[in-house]
C-alpha positions as CSV (number, residue, x, y, z in Angstrom):
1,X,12.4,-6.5,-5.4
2,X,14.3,-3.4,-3.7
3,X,13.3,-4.0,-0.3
4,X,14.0,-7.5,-0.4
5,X,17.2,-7.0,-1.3
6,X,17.7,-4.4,0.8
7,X,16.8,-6.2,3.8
8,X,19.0,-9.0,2.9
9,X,22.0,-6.4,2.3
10,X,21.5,-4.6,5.9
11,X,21.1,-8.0,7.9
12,X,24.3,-9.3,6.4
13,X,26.1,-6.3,7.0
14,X,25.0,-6.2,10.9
15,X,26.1,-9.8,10.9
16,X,29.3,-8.9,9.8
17,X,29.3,-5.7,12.2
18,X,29.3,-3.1,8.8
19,X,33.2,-4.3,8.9
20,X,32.6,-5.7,4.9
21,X,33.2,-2.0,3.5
22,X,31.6,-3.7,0.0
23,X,28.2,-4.8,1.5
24,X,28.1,-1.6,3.9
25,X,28.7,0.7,0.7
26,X,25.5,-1.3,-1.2
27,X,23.3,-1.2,1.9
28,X,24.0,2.7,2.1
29,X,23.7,3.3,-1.2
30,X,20.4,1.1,-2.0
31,X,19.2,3.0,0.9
32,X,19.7,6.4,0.1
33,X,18.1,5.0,-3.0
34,X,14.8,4.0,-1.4
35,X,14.9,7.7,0.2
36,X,15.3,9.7,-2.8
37,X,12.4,7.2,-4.3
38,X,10.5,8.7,-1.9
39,X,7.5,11.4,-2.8
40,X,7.5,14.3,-0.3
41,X,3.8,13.2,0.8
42,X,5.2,9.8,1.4
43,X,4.0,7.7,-1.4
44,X,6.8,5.2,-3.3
45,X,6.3,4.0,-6.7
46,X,6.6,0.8,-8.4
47,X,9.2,2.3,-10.9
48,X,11.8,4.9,-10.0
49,X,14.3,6.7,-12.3
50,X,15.5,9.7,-10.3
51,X,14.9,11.6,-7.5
52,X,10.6,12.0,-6.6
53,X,9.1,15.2,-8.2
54,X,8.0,17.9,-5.5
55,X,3.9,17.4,-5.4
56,X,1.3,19.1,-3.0
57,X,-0.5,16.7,-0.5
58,X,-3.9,15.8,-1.1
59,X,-6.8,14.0,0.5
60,X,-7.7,10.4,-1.7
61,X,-10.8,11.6,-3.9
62,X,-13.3,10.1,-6.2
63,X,-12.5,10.5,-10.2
64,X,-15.4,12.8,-11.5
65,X,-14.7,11.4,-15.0
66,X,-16.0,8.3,-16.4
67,X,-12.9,6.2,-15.1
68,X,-14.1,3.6,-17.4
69,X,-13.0,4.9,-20.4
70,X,-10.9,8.0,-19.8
71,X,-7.8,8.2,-17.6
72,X,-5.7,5.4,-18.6
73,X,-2.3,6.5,-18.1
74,X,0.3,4.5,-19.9
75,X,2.6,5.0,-17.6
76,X,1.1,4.1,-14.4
77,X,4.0,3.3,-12.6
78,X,5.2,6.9,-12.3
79,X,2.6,7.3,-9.7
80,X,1.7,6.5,-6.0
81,X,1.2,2.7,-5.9
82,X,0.2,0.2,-3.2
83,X,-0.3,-2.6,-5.1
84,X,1.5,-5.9,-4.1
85,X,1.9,-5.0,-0.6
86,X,4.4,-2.2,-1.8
87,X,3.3,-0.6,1.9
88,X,4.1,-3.8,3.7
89,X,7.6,-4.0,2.4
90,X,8.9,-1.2,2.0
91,X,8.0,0.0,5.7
92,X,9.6,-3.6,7.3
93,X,12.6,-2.7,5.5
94,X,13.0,0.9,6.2
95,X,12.0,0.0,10.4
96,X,14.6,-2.3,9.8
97,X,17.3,-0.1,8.3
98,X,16.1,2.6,11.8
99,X,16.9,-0.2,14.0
100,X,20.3,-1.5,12.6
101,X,21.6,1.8,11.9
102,X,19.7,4.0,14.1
103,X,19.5,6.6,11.8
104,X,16.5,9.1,12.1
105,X,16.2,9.2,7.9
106,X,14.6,5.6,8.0
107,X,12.2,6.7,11.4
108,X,11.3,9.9,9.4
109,X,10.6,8.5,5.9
110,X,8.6,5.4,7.7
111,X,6.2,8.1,9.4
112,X,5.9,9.7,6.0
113,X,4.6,6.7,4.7
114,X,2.6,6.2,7.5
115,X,1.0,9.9,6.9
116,X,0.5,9.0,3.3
117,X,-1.7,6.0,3.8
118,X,-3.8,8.2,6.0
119,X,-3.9,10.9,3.1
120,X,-4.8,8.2,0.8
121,X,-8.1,6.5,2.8
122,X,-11.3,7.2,0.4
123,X,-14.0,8.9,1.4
124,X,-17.0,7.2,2.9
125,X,-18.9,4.5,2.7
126,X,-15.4,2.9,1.1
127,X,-13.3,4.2,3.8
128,X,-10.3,1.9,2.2
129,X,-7.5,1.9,-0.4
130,X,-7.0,1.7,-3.8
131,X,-3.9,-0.1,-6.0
132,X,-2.9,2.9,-7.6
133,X,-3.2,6.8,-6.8
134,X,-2.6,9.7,-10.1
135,X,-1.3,13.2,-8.4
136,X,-4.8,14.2,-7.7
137,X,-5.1,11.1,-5.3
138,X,-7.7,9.3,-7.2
139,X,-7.5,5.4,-8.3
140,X,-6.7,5.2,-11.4
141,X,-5.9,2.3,-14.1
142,X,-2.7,0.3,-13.8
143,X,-2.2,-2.6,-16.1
144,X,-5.4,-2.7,-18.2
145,X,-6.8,-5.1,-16.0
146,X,-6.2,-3.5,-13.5
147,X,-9.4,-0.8,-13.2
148,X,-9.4,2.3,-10.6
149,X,-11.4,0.8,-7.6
150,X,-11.1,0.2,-4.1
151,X,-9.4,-3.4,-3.4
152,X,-9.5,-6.0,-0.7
153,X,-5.7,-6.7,-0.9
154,X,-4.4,-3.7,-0.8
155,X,-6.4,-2.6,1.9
156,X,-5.7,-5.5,4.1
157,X,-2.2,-5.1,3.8
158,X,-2.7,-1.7,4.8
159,X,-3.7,-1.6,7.6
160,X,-1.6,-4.2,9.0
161,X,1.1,-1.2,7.8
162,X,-0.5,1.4,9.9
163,X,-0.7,-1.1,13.1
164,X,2.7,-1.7,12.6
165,X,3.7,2.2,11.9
166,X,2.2,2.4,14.9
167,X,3.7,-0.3,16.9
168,X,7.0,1.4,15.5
169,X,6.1,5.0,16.5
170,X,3.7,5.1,19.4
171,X,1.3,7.9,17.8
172,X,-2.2,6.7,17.9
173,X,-3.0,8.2,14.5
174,X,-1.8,5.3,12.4
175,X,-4.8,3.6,14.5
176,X,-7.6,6.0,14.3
177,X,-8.3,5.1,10.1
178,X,-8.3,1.7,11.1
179,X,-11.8,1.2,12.3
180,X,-13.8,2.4,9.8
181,X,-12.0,0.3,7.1
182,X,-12.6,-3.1,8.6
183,X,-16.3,-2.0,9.0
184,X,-16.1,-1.6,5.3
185,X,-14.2,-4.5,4.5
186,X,-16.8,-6.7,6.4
187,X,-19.9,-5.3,4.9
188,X,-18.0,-6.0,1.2
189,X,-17.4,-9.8,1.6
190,X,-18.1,-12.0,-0.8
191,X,-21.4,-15.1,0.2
192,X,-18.0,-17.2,0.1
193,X,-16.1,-15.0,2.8
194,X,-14.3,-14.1,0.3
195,X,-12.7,-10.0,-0.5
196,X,-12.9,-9.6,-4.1
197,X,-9.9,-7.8,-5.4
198,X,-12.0,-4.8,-6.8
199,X,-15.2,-2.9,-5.8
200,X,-16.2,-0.3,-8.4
201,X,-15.9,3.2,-6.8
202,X,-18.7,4.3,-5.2
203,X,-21.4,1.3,-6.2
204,X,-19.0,-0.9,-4.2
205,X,-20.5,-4.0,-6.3
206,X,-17.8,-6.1,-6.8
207,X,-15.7,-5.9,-10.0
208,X,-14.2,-8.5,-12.6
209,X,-12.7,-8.8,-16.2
210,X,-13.1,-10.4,-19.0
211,X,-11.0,-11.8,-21.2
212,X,-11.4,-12.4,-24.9
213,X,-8.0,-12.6,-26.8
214,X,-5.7,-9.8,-25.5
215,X,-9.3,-7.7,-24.6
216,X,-10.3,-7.2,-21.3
217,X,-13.9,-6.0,-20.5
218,X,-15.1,-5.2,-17.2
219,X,-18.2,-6.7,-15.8
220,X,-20.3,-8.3,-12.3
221,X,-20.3,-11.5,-13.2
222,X,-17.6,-13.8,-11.7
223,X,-18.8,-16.9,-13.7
224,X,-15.5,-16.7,-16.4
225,X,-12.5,-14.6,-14.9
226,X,-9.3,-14.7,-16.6
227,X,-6.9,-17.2,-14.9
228,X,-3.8,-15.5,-14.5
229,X,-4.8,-13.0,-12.0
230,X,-6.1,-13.4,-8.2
231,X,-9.6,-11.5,-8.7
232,X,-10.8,-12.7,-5.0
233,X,-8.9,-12.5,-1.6
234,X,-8.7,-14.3,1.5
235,X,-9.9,-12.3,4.4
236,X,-7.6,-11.7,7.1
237,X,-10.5,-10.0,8.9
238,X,-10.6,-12.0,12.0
239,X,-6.7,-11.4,12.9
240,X,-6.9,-8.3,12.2
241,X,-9.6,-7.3,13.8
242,X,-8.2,-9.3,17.0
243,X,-5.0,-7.6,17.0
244,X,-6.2,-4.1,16.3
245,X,-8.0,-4.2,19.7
246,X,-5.4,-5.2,21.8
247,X,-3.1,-2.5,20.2
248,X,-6.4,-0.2,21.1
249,X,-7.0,-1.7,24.7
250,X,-3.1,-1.8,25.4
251,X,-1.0,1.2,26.8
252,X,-0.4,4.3,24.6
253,X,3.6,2.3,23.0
254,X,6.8,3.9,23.7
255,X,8.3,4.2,20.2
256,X,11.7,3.1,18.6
């Protein structure tokens, strides 16, 4: 909800040529908000209470425990998210904020980002992303149905970030993890077409719940998913795909 209203806070204060010294103030503060929200390595999270903790960068790695019964932290939100496009948003509104106020914070902490989802790529074969990242980038549980696993979303909306970081910035490495990830994604499509939200790490089947009361069980079978949650995801594979190679056939991009 931040960036949202952030967005709508900076347009209406260039509309009214930052003369309102009420709206300026909220835009400045909400943004110097979003920066302090910030992890050094880039990440955001879905919840923030004070300035982001100092933590080492690390490469996105696969839980050695058994993720399916160990590592569910309460308090997920404390932790590098992309779930519901949090990648999306919160780089159109900071690219937004650079080219309103032309201030070199919102460039700076948009590249961050950028570096972060680069960091955050799994290994291979699932060269994609997950929902939710602990300190150790590895997935890990979110709500409790909600497993650590790769996702078709997430990933989707992700790399539409990183063509846009680039499209922003002109440096060719927002591009380069781009390849292998739709490769991915279109080996893991469902008969249907069809991304399921989850792929279990390193099987790659494709991952559901159950639901029986208030208990959730994990399982392959698609046949009786809960119906309050999108377990399957349109594939954006095509556009993508079609606008990542003219970004890769065009000229190198003068940045912002």
């Amino acid at each position: 909800m931040t960036q949202s209203a952030i967005l709508l806070l900076i347009r209406v204060d260039q509309a009214h040529q930052f003369r309102n010294q009420p709206i300026h103030e909220a835009a400045m503060i909400a943004l110097d908000a979003l920066l302090a929200a910030q992890y050094p390595v880039g990440a955001f999270t879905q919840v923030w209470t004070g300035p982001a903790p100092q933590i080492p960068a690390k490469k996105a790695n696969f839980p050695e425990y058994d993720w399916r019964t160990e590592g569910r932290i309460k308090n997920y939100w404390d932790y590098y998210a992309l779930n519901d496009g949090l990648a999306g948003y919160v780089s159109t509104a900071l690219m937004e904020a650079y080219q309103i106020y032309e201030d070199d914070r919102y460039r700076q902490a948009v590249l961050k980002l950028g570096d972060f989802l680069i960091l955050a790529q799994l290994p291979a074969p699932q060269t994609a992303w997950a929902q939710q990242y602990n300190f150790e980038m590895q997935p890990i549980w979110a709500r409790k149905f909600e497993p650590p696993a790769v996702t078709g979303g997430e990933t989707q909306d992700v790399i539409q970030t990183l063509m846009n970081i680039y499209q922003f910035s002109g440096d060719r490495k927002y591009l380069k993890p781009i390849p292998s990830a739709l490769a991915y994604l279109k080996k893991s499509q469902l008969p249907d077409g069809q991304l399921a939200r989850y792929y279990e790490l390193k099987t790659n089947r494709p991952l559901y719940m159950t639901r029986r009361g208030k208990k959730y069980s994990l399982t392959y079978d698609d046949s009786d998913l809960p119906r309050h949650y999108g377990w399957k995801i349109e594939s954006h594979l095509t556009s993508l795909q079609r606008e990542f190679n003219t970004l890769k056939s065009a000229r190198k991009r003068k940045p912002y």
